[in-house]
N, C-alpha and C positions, 0 to 999 in steps of 0.2 A: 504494500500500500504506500502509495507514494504522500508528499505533503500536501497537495492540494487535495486528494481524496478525503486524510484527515480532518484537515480545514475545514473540509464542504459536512463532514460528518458531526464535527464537533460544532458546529454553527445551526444544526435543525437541530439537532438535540438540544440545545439552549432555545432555540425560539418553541420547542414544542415542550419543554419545561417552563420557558415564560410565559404561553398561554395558558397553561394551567393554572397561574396565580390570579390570570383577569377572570376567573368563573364567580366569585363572590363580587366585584365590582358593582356600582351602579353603572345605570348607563353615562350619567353625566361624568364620571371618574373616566371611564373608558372611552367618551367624546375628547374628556380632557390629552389622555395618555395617545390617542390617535392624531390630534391635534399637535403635540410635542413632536412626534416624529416623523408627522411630515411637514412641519416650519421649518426642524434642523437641516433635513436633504434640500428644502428650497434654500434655507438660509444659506446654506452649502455651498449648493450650483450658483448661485446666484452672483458669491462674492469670491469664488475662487476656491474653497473650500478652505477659508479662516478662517479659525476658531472663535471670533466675535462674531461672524457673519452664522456661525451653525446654532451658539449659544442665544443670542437675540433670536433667529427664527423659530428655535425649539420653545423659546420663552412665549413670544406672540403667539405663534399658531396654537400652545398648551391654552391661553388666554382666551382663544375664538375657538377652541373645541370645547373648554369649560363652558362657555356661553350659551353655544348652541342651543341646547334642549334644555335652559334653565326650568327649575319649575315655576311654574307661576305665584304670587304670594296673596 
C-alpha cells in the first residue's frame, strides 16, 4: 500500500467518524458547522489560500449558516 492509498484511507475514516458526532446536532448547529466549511474553501480560493482569507471565511459563512433557519421568537 503505497502513501496516497493510506492518505485516501485515513481521510474517510475521519470524515465517516466525524459524521457520526453530527447525529445529536440541531439542525441550526449543523447549518452552522456546514456554513464554516464552506466560507473556509471560499475564503481559501478566493484569496490564494491565506490563512486570514480561510479563517474570516470559515468565520462569516459559520455566521450565515447559524442564521439561516433561526427559530422564530
Amino acid at each position: 500500500m503505497n502513501t496516497k492509498q493510506l492518505t485516501a484511507r485515513i481521510a474517510i475514516a475521519s470524515a465517516l467518524l466525524g459524521l457520526g458526532a453530527c447525529s445529536s446536532m440541531s439542525q441550526q448547529d449543523k447549518n452552522t458547522a456546514i456554513g464554516a466549511g464552506v466560507g473556509a474553501v471560499a475564503g481559501s480560493v478566493l484569496t490564494g489560500g491565506s490563512t486570514a482569507g480561510t479563517v474570516g471565511g470559515a468565520a462569516v459563512g459559520g455566521v450565515i449558516g447559524n442564521q439561516v433557519n433561526k427559530p422564530r421568537r
